[in-house]
C-alpha distance (Angstrom), angle and dihedral (degrees) to the residues before:
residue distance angle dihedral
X1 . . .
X2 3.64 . .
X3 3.80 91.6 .
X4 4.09 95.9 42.4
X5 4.27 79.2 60.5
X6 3.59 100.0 46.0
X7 4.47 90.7 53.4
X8 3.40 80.7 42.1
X9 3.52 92.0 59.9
X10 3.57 102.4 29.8
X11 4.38 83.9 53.1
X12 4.04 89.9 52.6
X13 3.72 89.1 48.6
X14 3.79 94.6 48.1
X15 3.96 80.6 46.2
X16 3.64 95.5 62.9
X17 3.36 100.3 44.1
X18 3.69 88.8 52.1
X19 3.99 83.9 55.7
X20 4.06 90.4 44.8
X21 4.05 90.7 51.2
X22 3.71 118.4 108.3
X23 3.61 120.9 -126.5
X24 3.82 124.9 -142.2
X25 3.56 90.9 -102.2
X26 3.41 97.4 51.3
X27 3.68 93.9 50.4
X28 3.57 96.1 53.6
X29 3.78 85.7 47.2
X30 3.92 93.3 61.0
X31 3.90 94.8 42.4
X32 3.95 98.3 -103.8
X33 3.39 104.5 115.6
X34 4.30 137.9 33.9
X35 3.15 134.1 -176.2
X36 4.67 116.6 -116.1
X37 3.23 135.4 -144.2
X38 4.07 88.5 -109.8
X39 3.48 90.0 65.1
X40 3.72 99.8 -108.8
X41 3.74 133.1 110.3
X42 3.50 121.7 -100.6
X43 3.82 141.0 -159.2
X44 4.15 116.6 -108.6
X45 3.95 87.6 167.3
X46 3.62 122.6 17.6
X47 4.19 105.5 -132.4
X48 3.69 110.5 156.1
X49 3.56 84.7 -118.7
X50 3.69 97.1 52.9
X51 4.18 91.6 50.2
X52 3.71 91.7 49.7
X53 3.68 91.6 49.6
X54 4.20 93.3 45.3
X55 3.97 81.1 47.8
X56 3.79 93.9 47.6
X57 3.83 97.3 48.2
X58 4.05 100.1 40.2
X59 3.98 93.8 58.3
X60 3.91 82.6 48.6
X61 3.91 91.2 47.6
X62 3.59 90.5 43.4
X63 3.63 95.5 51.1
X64 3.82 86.2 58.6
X65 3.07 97.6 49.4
X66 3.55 97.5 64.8
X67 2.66 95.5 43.3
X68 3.32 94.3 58.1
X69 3.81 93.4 41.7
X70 4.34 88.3 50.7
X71 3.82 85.1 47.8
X72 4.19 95.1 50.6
X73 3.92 100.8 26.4
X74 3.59 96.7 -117.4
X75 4.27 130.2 114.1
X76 3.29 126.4 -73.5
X77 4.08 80.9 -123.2
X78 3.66 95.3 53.7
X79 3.65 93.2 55.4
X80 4.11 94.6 42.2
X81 4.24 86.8 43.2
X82 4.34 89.4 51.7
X83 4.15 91.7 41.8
X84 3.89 87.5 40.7
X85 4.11 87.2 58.3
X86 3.55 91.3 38.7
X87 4.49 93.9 54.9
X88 3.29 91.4 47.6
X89 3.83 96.5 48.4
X90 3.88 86.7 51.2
X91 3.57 102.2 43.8
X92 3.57 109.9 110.7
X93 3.92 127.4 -115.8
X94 3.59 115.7 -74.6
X95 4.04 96.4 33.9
X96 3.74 131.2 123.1
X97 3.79 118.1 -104.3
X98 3.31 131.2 179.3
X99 3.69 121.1 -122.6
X100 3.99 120.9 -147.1
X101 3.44 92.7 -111.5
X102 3.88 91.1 56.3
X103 3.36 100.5 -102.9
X104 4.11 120.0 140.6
X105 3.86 110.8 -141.1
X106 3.66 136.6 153.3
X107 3.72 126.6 -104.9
């Protein structure tokens, strides 16, 4: 019984910090995060949140892309450059991007 109420615990815990995590959106909503011009995330604001979410979603980008790069015979920096240019043309007014000189400004 004593072990049924400690998972139970431990899942209601994992629960809430699912609820507490910050979605992409959100992120680039605050300010914390903008999209580059080598098609990775970046970090506007450090937050613990924010750099485990940058973290989370570039090993998942770069897993696609090469993917995509095995799949199409191309780099693995061709593909990030080309989805780089394409995030930043689709973020929306108001979001952080990433110039190529380094420079974080809003679009």
């Amino acid at each position: 019984m004593k072990t049924i109420k400690l998972l139970m615990a431990a899942l209601l815990l994992g629960m809430s910090s699912m609820a507490l995590a910050l979605s992409l959106d959100d992120a680039k909503g605050q300010g914390l995060v903008g999209e580059q011009p080598n098609g990775y995330l970046g970090v506007v604001k450090a937050t613990p949140e924010a750099v485990e979410l940058v973290a989370d979603i570039n090993a998942k980008r770069r897993e696609a892309y090469e993917r995509i790069a095995r799949e199409n015979g191309i780099t693995l920096d061709q593909v990030a450059n080309l989805a780089g240019q394409k995030a930043i043309e689709r973020s929306s007014a108001g979001a952080y991007v990433r110039t190529p000189d380094g420079q974080w400004v809003t679009k």
